[in-house]
N, C-alpha and C positions, 0 to 999 in steps of 0.2 A: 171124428174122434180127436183129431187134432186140436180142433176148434173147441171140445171141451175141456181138452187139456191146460189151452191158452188161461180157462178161467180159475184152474184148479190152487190150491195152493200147495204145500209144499208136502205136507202131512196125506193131504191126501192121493197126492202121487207117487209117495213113497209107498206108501198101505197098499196100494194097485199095484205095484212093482215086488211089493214083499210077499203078496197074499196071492198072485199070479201063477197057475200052473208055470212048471218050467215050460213048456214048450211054447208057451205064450210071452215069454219074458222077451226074446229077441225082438217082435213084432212092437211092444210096448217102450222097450228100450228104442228101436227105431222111431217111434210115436214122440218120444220123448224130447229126441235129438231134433227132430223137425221142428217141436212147437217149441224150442231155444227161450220159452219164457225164465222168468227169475226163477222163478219158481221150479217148474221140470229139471233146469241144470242142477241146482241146488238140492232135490231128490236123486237125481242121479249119482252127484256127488256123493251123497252120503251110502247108497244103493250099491255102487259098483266097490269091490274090493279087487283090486288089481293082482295080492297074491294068492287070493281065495277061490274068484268064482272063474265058472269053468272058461277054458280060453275060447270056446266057443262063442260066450257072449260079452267077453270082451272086444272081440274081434268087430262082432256084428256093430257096437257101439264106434270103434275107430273109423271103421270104413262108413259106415253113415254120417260120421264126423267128417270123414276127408271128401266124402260128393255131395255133403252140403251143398245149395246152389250159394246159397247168401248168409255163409256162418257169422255171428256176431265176436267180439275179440271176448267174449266169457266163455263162449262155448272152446274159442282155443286154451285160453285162459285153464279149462275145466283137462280138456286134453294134457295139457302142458304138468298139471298139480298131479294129475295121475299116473304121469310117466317119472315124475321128480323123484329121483333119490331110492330106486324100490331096486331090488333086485327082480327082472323079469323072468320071462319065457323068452327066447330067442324071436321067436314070432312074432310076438304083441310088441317088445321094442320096433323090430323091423317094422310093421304095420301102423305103432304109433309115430314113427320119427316120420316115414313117406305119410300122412295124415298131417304132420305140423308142416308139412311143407306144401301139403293143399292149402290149408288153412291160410298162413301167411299170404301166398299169393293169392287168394281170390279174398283177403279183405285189400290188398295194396291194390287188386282191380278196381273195386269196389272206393278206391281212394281213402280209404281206413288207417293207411299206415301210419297215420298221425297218433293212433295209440299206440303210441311208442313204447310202450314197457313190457306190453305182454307181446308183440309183434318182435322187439328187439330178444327178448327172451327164445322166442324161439326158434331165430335163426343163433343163435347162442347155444339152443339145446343141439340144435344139429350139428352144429360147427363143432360144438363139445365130441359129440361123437364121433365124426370123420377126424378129428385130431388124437383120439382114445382109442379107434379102430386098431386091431392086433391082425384081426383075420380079413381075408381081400373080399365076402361078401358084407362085411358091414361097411366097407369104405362103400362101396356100391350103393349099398339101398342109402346112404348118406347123402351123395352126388344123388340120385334120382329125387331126393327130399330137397336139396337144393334147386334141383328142375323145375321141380311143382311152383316153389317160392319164384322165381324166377325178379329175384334184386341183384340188379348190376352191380351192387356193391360185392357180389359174391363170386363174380366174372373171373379175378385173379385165382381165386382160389379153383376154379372148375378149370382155367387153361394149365396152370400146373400138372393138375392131375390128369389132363387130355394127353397133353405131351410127354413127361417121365413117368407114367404109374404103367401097371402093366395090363396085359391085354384086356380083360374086363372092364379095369377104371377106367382107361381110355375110352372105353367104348364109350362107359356109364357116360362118363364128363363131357365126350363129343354131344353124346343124345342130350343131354341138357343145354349145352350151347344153343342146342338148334332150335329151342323152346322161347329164345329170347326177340322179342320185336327187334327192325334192324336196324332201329335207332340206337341198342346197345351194342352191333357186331362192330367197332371202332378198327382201326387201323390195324391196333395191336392185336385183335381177337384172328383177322385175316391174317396178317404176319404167323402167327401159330399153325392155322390152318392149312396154309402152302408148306409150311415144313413138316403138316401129320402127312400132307395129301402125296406132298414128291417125298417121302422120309429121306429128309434131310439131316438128321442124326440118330434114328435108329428104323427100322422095319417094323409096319402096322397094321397090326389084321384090316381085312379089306370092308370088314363093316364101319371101322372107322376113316378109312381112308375114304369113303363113299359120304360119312356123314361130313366130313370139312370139306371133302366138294360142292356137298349142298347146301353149305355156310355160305361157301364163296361164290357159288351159281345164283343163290336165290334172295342176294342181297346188294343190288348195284355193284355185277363182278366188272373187275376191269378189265378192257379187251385182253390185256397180254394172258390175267386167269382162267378165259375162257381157252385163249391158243395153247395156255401148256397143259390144261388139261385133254384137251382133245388130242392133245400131241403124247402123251402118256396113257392113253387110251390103247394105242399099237403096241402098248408091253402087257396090255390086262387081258383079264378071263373075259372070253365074250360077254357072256352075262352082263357083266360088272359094265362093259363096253359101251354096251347097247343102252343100258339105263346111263349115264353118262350123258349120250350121243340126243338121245331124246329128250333128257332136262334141257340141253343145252336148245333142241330145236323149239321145245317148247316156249324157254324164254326167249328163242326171238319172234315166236309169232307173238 
């Protein structure tokens, strides 16, 4: 199906998308997104109404968009036009912005980041939101859209909000650290993490105190990191201890 779609043109992907039982629209919207020809985006484009149709199959469209294996920067590009400027649903924002933060990072896998306009755009559309964010879950699913992108350029912004946001953000922004090869964990990123992991100026839920251990354990730690962690281990919840105790043995076998 896919492969007839590659040859379709634009008119007539749309007529299959307009003349399509509902129940068959998701399945063809996914059809769509897969064969990323000029043509299907460009149907879809015109197909999807962001405050019209039901959130159901907008949904289906962003999340097929964000596990793309191999998105093209139009299909972000298409993503990005659709989220611009509209007043949403709560959900379809949350879903669209974690989606451009797929997108971004598996075309910079992919070495694509040299299209710079719509890639800059939409680490811009995210950035826009986590700086616009009022309520503490959209700073969240902002930071986890940063995760996905995973651009070092964006490192300062995630250690801020690891270290003063509160317990959620931190969580969020740790979990996204931990996503970055560790050719990005620099000096400065470890520096942070010994002061999430011993709270050295304020106290941190223990899922993020576990995740800047495993920043600093699973990225050339240095002996003394390994000793103070092991040695604040005797103030923790077993649990917490024993996962600790076992990363630690791990990496030394």
């Amino acid at each position: 199906f896919i492969q007839m779609l590659r040859g379709a043109k634009k008119r007539d992907v749309l007529q299959l998308l307009g003349r399509a039982p509902e129940e068959a629209r998701p399945f063809l919207v996914e059809a769509a997104v897969a064969t990323q020809s000029v043509a299907s985006l460009a149907a879809l484009s015109d197909f999807l109404d962001f405050s019209q149709e039901p959130k159901s199959l907008l949904e289906k469209f962003l999340y097929t968009a964000a596990f793309s294996p191999r998105p093209s920067g139009e299909l972000l590009q298409l993503v990005l036009d659709k989220l611009d400027g509209k007043q949403l649903a709560p959900e379809i924002w949350e879903t669209g912005i974690v989606a451009v933060g797929s997108l971004v990072g598996k075309l910079c896998q992919q070495k694509l980041c040299g299209l710079q306009q719509v890639v800059e755009r939409g680490v811009e559309t995210i950035l826009r939101g986590l700086r616009g964010a009022e309520e503490e879950p959209r700073v969240v699913i902002s930071l986890l859209a940063l995760g996905n992108a995973r651009l070092p350029e964006t490192i300062p912004t995630l250690l801020e909000h690891a270290e003063d946001g509160p317990t959620a953000v931190t969580t969020a922004a740790t979990s996204a650290l931990q996503r970055f090869p560790a050719p990005h964990i620099s000096s400065k990123v470890k520096q942070v993490m010994r002061r999430i992991f011993h709270q050295k100026r304020k106290s941190y839920d223990k899922t993020c105190r576990l995740a800047a251990a495993e920043i600093l354990l699973d990225n050339q730690p240095l002996p003394m990191d390994v000793i103070n962690i092991l040695l604040a281990t005797a103030e923790m919840e077993t649990e917490v201890a024993t996962f600790l105790l076992l990363k630690v043995q791990n990496s030394l076998r």
